[in-house]
N, C-alpha and C positions, 0 to 999 in steps of 0.2 A: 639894397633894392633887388627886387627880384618881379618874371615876369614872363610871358611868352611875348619873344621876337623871332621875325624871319630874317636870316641870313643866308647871305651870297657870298662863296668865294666865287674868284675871279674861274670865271668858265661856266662854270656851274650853276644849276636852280636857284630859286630860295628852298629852304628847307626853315622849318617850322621849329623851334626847341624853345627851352625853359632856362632863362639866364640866369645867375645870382651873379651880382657885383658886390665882394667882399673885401676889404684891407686891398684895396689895388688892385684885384683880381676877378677876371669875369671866367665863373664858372657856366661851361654847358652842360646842359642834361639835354635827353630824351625828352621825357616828362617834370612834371614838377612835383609827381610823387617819389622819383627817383630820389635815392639815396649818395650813390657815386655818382660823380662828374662824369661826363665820356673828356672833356678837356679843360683845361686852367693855362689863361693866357694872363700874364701879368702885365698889364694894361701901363706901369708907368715907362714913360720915355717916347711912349706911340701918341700920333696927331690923330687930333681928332676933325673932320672934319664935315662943319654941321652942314653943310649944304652942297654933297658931291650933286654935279648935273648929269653926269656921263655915264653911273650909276643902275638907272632904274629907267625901263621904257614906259608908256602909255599902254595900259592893256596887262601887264607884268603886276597888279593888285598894289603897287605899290606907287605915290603921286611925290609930291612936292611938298616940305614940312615933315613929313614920315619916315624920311629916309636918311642914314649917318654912316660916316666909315671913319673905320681905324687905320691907319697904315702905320706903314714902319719901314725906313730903309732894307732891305734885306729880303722880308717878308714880305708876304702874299697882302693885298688891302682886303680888310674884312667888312662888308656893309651889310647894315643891317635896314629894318623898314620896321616899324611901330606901327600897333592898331589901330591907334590917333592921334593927333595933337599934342592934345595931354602927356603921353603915355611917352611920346618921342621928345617931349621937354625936358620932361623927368630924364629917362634917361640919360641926356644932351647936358645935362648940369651936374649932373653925378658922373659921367666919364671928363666932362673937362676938366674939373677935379679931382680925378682918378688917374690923369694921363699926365698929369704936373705936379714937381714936389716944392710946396711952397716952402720957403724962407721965413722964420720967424724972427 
């Protein structure tokens, strides 16, 4: 899967980038013409959770349904905000399977 979302680290704006989620691993770009990653986080062992409230304010482009965080003991929470619906399911079902390693 791959796409433009905005992310928030804790403090900071959204900023706008181009994600891939690959074998476990959410690559960031700049763009989506980009070649190199600027980062590779590997998403398994991190919660995912689909509906932070505390997150995103009113006015901030980003609502209810749109909006996802990763955390991880240790680390910073990562949120992110989807262009729609759609776009925030998709990815919402590909990182909760991304963030767990099922047992066969």
């Amino acid at each position: 899967m791959s796409g433009y979302l905005r992310r928030r680290l804790r403090g900071q704006r959204w900023k706008r980038a181009w994600f891939v989620l690959k074998d476990r691993v959410l690559y960031t770009y700049k763009a989506s013409e980009d070649a190199v990653a600027t980062e590779a986080l590997p998403v398994l062992g991190w919660s995912l959770d689909k509906e932070p409230s505390a997150d995103w304010e009113p006015g901030d482009g980003a609502r209810e349904g749109l909006v996802f965080k990763l955390t991880h003991p240790g680390s910073g929470d990562v949120v992110f905000c989807a262009e729609n619906m759609n776009i925030a399911a998709r990815w919402i079902a590909l990182l909760a399977d991304a963030v767990t390693l099922e047992s066969d």
